[in-house]
N, C-alpha and C positions, 0 to 999 in steps of 0.2 A: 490334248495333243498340241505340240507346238508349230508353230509353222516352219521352222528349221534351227539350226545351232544359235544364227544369231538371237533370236527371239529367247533363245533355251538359256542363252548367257545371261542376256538381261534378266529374265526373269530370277534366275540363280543369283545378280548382282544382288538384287533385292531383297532375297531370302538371308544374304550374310550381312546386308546393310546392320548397323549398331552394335556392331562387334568391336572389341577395342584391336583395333587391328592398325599395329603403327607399321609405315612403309613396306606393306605387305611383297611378298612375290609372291605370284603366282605362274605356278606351270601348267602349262595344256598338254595332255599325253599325246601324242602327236600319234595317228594327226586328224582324227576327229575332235580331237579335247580339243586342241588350239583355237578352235573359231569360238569356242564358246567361252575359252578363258580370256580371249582379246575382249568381250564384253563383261568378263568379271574384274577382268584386272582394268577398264576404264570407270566401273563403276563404282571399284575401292581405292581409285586414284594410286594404284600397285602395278610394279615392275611387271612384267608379262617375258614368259622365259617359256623353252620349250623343251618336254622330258621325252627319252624315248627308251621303251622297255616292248620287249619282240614275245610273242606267243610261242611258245615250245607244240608243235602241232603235233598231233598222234602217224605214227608210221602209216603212208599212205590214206592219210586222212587230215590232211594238214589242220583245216577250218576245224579239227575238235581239239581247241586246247588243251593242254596236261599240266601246262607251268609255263614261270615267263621269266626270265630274263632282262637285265638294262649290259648297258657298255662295260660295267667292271661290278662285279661282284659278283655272289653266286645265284644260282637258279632256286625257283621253288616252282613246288610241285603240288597238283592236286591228287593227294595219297590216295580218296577215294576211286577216282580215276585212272590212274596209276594199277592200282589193285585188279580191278573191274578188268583192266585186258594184259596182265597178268608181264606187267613191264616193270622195268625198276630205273633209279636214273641215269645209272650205266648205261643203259640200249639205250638212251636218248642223248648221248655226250657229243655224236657228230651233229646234231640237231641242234644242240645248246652252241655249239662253237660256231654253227655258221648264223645261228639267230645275233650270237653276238659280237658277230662281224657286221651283220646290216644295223645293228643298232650304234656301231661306233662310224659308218658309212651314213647314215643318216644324222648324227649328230655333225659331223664334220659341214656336211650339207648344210643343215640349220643354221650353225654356230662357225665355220670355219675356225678361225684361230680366236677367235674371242676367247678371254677369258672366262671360265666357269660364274653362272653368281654368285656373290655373295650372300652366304646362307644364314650364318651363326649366329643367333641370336636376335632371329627377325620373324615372323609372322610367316608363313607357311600354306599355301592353297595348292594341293593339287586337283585340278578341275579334268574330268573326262565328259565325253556327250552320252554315256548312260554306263552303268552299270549293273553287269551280268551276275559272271561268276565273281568278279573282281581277283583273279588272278595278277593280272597286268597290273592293278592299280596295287596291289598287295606288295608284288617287288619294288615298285619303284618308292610303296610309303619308307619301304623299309631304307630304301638309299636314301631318301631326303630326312628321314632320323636319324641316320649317320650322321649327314654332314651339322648337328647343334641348332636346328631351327627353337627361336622359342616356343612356339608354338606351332602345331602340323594338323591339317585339318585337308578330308578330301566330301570336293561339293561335287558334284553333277545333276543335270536337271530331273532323271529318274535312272531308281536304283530296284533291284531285288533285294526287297526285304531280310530275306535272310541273310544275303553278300553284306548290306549294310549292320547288322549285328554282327556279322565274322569280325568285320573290318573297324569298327570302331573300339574293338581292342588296340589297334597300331595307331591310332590318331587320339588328338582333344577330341574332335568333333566329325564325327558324317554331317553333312547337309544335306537334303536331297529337296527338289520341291513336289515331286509325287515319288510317294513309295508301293509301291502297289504291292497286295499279298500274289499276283500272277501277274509276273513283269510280262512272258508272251517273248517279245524281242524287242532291244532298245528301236530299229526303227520301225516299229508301231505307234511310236509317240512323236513321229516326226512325221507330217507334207513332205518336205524336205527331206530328205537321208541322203544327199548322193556322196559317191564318196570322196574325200579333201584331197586333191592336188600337193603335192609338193609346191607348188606357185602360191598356192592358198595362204601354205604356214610361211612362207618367206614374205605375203604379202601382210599378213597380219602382222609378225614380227616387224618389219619394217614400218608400219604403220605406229609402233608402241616404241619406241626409244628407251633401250636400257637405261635405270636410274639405279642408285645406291647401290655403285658398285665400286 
């Protein structure tokens, strides 16, 4: 168990230490990932930057995801789930548009007019504070493969076994530092879980000074 994000970062800094990893970025899926990738991206002396992709929730059941969304491009979906309550992703298209309204609303937050970073051809982290179904993590690996990283790699401190087989087909590398065969819920593994402020991720980013951009 860890005693919160920070502790879950550092620990994660260490499990990707000696990887050839030149002027890496790294993203925090905001806004639980952010506190832990402010301790991955201090530990690999890497940009720290902040990604945001919205949960597509089930009709009158928000908290059961179905598929997720970032700011521009398209949604995915967990077909299993999908099936299971007999929806397709037409009945869920006013859902995806207003998810990806708060995701370009929250980026504007984060980032205001900054420009996007510099991705192409550089070293690649995307960090979250645990991993479930890894829906969320899944759309946005698939944005930051778009944009030419050399390398794309997604760490968090603990994953569901099976999520991190799904998902290391769309990356080089899963890191995880516990994988457990019954993950239970990511804040089982946390003292700590509460949940990250808006003030939080503007505090960490402010804290980390965009480089190589």
């Amino acid at each position: 168990m860890f005693a919160d994000r920070r502790q879950a970062g550092q620990q994660l800094a260490a499990a990707l230490a000696g990887r050839d990893l030149g002027d890496p970025v790294v993203f925090g899926l905001a806004r639980g990932g952010v506190p832990v990738a402010h301790q991955v991206a201090h530990g690999l002396g890497g940009q720290l930057e902040v990604a945001v992709a919205r949960k597509i929730g089930a009709p009158g059941q928000p908290e059961l995801g179905l598929g997720a969304i970032t700011s521009d491009g398209p949604a995915i979906f967990r077909e299993d789930a999908l099936r299971a309550l007999s929806l397709t992703p037409e009945d869920l298209a006013e859902t995806c548009e207003a998810e990806r309204r708060e995701a370009r609303r929250r980026l504007w937050l984060y980032r205001g007019d900054a420009p996007a970073p510099a991705v192409a051809g550089r070293d690649v982290v995307l960090v979250d504070d645990g991993l479930a179904t890894g829906v969320t993590a899944r759309v946005m690996l698939r944005a930051l493969r778009e944009l030419g990283p050399r390398s794309l790699r997604l760490a968090v401190p603990v994953c569901a076994a099976e999520a991190a087989e799904e998902l290391a087909q769309e990356v080089d590398e899963v890191v995880c530092v516990h994988r457990p065969s019954h993950l239970r819920a990511v804040a089982f593994w946390y003292r700590d879980f509460h949940p990250v402020s808006d003030d939080e991720v503007l505090l960490a980013l402010a804290e980390s000074p965009p480089t190589g951009r």
